[in-house]
C-alpha positions as CSV (number, residue, x, y, z in Angstrom):
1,X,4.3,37.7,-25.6
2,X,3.5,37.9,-21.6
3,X,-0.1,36.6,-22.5
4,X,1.6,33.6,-24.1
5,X,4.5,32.7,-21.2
6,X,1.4,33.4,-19.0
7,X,-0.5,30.5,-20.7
8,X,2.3,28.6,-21.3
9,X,3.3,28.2,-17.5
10,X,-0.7,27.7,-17.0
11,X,-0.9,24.8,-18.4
12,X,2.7,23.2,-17.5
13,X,1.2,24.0,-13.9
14,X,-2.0,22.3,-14.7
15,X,-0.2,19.0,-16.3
16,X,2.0,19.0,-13.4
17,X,-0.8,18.7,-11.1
18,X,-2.8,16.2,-13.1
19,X,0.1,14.3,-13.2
20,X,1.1,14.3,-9.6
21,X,-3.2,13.5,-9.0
22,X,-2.4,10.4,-11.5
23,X,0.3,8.8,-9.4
24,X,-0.8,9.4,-6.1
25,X,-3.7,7.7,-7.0
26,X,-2.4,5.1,-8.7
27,X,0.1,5.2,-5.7
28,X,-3.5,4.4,-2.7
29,X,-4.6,1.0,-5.7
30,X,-1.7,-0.7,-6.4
31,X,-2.0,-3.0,-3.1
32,X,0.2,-5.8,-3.9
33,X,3.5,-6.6,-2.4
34,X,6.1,-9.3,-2.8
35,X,8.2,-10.8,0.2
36,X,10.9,-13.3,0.8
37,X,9.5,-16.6,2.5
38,X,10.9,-17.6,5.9
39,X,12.3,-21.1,5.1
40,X,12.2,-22.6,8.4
41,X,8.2,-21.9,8.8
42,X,7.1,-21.2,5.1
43,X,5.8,-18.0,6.0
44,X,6.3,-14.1,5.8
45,X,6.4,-12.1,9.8
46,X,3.4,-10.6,10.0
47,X,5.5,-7.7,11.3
48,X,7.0,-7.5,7.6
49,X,3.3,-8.1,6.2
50,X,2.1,-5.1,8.3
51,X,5.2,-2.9,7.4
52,X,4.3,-3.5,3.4
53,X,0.9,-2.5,4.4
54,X,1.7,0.5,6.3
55,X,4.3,1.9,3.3
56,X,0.8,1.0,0.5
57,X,-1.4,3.4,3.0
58,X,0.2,6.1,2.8
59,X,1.4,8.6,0.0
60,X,5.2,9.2,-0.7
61,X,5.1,12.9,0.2
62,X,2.2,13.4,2.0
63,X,2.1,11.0,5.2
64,X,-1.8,10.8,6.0
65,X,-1.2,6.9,6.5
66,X,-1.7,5.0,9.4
67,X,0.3,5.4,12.3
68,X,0.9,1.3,13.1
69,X,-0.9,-2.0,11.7
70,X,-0.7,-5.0,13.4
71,X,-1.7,-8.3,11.1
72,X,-3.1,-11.4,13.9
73,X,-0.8,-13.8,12.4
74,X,2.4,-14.5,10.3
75,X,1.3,-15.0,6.7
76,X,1.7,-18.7,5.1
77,X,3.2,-19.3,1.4
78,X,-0.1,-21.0,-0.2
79,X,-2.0,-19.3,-2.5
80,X,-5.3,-18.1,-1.3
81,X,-3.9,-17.7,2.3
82,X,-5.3,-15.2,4.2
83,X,-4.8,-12.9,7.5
84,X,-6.6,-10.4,9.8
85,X,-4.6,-6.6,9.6
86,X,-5.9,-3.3,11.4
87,X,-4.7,0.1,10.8
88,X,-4.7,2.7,13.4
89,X,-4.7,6.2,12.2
90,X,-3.8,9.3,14.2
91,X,-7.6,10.0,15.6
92,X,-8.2,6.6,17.1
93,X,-10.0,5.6,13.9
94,X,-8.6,1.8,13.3
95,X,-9.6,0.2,9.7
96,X,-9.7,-3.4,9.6
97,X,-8.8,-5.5,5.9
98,X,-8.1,-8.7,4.9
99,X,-4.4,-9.7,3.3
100,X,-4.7,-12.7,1.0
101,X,-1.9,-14.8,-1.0
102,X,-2.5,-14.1,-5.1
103,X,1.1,-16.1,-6.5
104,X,3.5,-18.3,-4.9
105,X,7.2,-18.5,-7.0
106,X,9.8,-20.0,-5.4
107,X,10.9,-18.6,-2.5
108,X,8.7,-15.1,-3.0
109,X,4.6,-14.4,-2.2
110,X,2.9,-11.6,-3.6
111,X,-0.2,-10.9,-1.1
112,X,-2.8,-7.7,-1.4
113,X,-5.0,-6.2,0.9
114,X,-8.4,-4.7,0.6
115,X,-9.7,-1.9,0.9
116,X,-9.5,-0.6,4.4
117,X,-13.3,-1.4,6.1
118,X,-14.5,1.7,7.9
């Protein structure tokens, strides 16, 4: 009988684990976000873009994202729109990617963001 509670909480601990792997990973690839337009200038803060970049960098419970990003410029509501964002992690490593516009609706952009560049 201890064999088998033994076994049993083996593999709940295992599925656990898979499972936790599963979404953190799937956590680091979905890179898209969706933000209100500014409706005097047509365009989300970068500040805002950065923030949204900053929250897709790093994992819920682990933090081992970047410390800041800072995007060059604001980003404008038409598809295909891009800017400039950098990363700065904790050892002075900065990554540089690009953010582009994929779907304008309305008032609302959703924009993603490559990979970081090393």
């Amino acid at each position: 009988m201890r064999t088998l509670r033994a076994v049993g909480l083996a593999l709940v601990g295992t599925a656990l684990l898979a499972g936790s792997l599963t979404a953190g990973s799937q956590w680091l690839r979905d890179r898209d976000a969706t933000s209100e337009v500014k409706g005097t200038t047509d365009t989300v803060p970068r500040d805002e873009v950065a923030r949204s970049i900053s929250g897709h960098l790093s994992l819920p419970v682990i933090p081992k994202g970047p410390r800041s990003v800072d995007c060059v410029r604001d980003l404008r509501a038409v598809k295909g729109a891009r800017t400039r964002c950098t990363a700065h992690y904790l050892r002075g490593t900065d990554r540089e990617m690009t953010v582009r516009v994929v779907r304008v609706r309305g008032g609302e952009i959703t924009y993603v963001h490559d990979e970081p560049h090393r």
